[in-house]
N, C-alpha and C positions, 0 to 999 in steps of 0.2 A: 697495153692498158686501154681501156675503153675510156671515152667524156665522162659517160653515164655511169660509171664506177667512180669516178670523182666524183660527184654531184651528191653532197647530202642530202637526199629528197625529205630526210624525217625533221621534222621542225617541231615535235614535239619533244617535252622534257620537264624540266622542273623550271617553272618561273621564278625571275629574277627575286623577286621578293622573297622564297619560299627557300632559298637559296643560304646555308650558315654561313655568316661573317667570316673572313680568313683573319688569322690573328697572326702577330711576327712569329709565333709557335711552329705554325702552319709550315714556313720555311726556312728552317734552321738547318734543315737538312739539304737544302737545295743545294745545286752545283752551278755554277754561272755556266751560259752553252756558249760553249768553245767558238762556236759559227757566229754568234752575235758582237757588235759592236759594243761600246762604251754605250750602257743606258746610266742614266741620270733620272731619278724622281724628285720633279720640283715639288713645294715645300702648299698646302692648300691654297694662303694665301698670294700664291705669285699664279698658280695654274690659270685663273682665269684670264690671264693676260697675256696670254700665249697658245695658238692653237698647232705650231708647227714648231720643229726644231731650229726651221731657218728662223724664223722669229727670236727662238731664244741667242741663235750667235749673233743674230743681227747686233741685239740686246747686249750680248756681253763683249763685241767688237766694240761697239758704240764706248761703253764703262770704261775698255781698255784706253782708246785713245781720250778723253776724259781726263783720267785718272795721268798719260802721259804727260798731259797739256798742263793741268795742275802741278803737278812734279818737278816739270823742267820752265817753268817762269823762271 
């Protein structure tokens, strides 16, 4: 394999705007990829609160002991 065969030089296409909306239609069909990990999609009002996944364990390590601490008084 050549670099230069990897490399998509064409940057042209249809812009984002220009682009139809995906509806849950769209993937009804879909098959989870066997290679991928456990994905999670947060909820709109949490995403901007989080830019990394280490953020989000951080986040819900944090709940868990919390939640411990509360429990066991």
């Amino acid at each position: 394999m050549n670099k230069d065969n990897m490399v998509n030089k064409d940057i042209s296409g249809t812009p984002d705007e220009e682009m139809p909306e995906l509806r849950k239609e769209d993937f009804d069909k879909a098959k989870q990829n066997r290679f991928a990990k456990r994905i999670f999609q947060l909820d709109e009002d949490l995403s901007p609160y989080f830019k990394t996944a280490e953020q989000i364990n951080e986040a819900l390590r944090l709940a868990i002991r919390l939640n411990n601490v509360i429990l066991h008084k």
